[in-house]
C-alpha positions in Angstrom: 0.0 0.0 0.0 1.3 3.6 -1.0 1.7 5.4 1.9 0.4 8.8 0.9 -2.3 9.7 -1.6 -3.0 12.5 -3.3 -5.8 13.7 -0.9 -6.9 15.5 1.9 -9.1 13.9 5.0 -12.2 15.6 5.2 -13.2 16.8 8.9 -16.0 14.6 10.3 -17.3 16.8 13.7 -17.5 20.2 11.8 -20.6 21.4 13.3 -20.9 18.5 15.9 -18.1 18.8 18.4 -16.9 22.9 16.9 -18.0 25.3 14.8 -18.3 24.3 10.4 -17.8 28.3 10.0 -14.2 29.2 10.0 -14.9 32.6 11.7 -17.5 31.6 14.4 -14.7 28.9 15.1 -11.9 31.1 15.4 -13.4 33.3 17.6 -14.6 30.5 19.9 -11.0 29.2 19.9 -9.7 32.4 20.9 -12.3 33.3 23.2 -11.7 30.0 25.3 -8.1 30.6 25.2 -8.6 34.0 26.0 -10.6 32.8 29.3 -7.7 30.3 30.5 -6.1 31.2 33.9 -2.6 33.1 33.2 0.4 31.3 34.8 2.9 33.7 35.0 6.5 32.6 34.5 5.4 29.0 33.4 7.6 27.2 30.9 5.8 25.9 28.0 6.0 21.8 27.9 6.9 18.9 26.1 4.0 17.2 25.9 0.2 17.9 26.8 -2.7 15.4 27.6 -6.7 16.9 27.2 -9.9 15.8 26.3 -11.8 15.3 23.1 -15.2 16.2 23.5 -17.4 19.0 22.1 -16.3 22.6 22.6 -18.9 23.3 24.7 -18.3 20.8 27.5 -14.2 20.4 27.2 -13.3 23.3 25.4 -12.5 25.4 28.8 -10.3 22.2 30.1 -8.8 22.0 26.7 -8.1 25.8 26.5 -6.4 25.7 29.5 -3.2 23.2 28.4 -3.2 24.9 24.6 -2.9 28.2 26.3 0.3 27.0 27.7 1.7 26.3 24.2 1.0 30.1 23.2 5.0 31.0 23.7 6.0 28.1 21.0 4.3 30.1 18.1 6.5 29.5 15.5 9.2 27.3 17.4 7.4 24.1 17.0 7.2 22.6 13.3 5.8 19.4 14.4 3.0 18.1 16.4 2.8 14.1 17.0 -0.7 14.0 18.1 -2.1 10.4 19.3 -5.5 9.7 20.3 -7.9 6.5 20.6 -9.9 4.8 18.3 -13.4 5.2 19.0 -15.1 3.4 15.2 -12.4 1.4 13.7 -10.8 -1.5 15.7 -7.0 -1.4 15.1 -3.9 -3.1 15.7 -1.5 -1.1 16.8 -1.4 2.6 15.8 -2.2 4.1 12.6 -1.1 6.6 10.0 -3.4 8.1 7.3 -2.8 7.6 4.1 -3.9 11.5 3.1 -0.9 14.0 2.6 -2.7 16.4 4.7 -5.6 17.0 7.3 -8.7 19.7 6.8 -10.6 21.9 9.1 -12.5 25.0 8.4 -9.4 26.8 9.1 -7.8 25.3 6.8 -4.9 22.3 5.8 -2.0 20.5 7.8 0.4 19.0 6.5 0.9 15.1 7.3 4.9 14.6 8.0 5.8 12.6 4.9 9.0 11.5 6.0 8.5 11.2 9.5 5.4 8.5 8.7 7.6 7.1 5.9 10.1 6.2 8.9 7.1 4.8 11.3 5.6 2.6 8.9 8.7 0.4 9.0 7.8 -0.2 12.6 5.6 -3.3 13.0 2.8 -1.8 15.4 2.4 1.1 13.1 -0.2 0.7 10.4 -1.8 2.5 7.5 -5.3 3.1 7.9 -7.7 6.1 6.0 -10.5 4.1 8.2 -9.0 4.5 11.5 -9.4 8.2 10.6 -11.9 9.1 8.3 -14.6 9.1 11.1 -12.5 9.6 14.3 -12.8 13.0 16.5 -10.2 12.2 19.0 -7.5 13.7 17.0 -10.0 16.2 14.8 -11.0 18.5 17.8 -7.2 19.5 18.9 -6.1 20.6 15.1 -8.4 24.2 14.9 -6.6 25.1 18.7 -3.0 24.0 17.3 -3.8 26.1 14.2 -4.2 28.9 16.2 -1.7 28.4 19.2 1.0 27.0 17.2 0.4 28.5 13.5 2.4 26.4 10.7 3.3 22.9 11.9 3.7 19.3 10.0 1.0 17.0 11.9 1.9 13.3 12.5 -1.3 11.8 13.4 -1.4 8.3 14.9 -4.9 6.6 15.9 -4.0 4.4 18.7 -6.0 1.0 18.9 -4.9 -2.1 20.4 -0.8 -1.0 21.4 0.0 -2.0 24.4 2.4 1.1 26.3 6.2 -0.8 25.5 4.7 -0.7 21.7 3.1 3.5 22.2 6.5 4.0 24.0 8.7 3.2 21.3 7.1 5.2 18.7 7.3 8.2 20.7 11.0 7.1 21.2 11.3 7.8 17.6 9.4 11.2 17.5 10.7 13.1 20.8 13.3 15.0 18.7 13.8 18.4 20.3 12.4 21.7 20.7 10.8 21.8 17.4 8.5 18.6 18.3 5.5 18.9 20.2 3.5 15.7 21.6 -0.1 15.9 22.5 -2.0 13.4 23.4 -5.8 13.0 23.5 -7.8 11.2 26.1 -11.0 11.8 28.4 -10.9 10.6 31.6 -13.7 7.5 32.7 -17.2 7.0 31.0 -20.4 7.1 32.5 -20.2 6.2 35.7 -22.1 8.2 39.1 -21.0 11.2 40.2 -19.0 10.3 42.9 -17.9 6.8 41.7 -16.5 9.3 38.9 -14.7 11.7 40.9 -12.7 9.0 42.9 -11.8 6.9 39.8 -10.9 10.0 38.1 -9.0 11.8 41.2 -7.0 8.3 40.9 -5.7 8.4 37.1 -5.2 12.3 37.5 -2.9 11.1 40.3 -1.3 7.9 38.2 -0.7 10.2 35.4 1.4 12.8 37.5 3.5 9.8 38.6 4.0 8.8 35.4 2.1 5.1 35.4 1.5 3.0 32.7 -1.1 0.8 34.1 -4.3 2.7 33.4 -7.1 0.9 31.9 -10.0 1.9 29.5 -12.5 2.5 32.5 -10.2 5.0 33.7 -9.3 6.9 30.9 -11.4 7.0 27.4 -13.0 4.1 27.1 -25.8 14.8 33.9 -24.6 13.1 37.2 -25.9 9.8 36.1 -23.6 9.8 33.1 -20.7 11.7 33.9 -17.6 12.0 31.6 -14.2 13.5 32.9 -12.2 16.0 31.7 -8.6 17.2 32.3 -5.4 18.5 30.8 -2.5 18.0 32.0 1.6 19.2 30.8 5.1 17.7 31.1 8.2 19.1 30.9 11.4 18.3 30.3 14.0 18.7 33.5 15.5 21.6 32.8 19.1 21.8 32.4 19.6 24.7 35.3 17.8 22.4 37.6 19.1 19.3 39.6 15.6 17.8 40.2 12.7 17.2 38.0 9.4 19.5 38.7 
């Protein structure tokens, strides 16, 4: 299979999960961002986590890590952005075939020889499928267009990986300041209020210890039917420093 076509993926939430019209959309984008607490003196990270619903119920959450990025306008030329399949089952993690990725607010790039490279690994796969429907990875790309500005995306639907398999691939892509990784993930599904709140006060707390033994109840997979949200960001030490923050 070729591993880029002439074509462009199509977005599948416009008017679902954000705004179809470019300008309504940019102005909610910047008006959420607008609204994020200011953290004075913060350096921008590595690598964010955030959720993937619709704008109207994670947008604040989501807002809050992408404002953090605002400083890396025009530092970062890549964005390795991984999130779960939610339509198509997959083995492993998978690349689109499309050269580039659409939203109202226009295209992004795929990395062409950055996916070229990951296809020779034997948990990465090539799958239009995988994305054609998916929103876990759609909702982030109108906020990195306007935090971030011009970037190559390398977008990687994560199925059935298990974390030795996620770990290498991101192995491949940490590079260096140019590289951003963002990862996408709610937090548990449906369960009661306060069932929610412990399980979710739990993987908030195994994700700041850096843990790899979360399951799908605990992260993607009205008070009856409550859905979590949170962002979180990592940095790397930082070379002045003799301790990791």
């Amino acid at each position: 299979m070729q591993l880029q076509t002439n074509s462009t993926r199509p977005p599948a939430v416009a008017g679902l999960f954000y705004p179809a019209d470019a300008t309504e959309l940019g102005r909610m984008v910047s008006g959420l961002l607008a609204v994020a607490p200011e953290r004075a003196g913060y350096r921008p990270p590595k690598a964010i986590i955030a959720p993937h619903a619709g704008y109207l119920y994670s947008g604040p959450t989501v807002a809050q890590a992408y404002a953090l990025l605002q400083p890396l306008r025009g530092c970062i030329r890549r964005v390795v952005l991984l999130g779960p399949t939610h339509r198509v089952a997959v083995r492993g993690l998978a690349l689109p075939a499309a050269h580039s990725f659409h939203t109202p607010l226009g295209d992004i790039a795929i990395d062409a020889q950055i996916a070229a490279a990951l296809h020779k690994l034997p948990q990465v796969v090539i799958s239009d499928a995988a994305h054609a429907l998916e929103h876990s990875l759609e909702v982030y790309l109108p906020f990195l267009q306007t935090v971030i500005g011009d970037f190559a995306l390398v977008p990687l639907a994560v199925g059935d990986a298990s974390p030795e398999e996620v770990a290498e691939v991101l192995r491949r892509l940490w590079g260096s300041d140019e590289t951003l990784i963002v990862v996408s993930s709610d937090l548990s599904h449906f369960h009661g209020y306060a069932e929610a709140q412990a399980l979710d006060c739990a993987t908030a707390e195994a994700i700041l210890q850096l843990r790899n033994n979360l399951d799908h109840q605990q992260a993607c997979g009205d008070k009856s039917r409550v859905v979590g949200y949170a962002s979180f960001a990592f940095h790397e030490p930082d070379p002045s420093e003799h301790h990791d923050h």
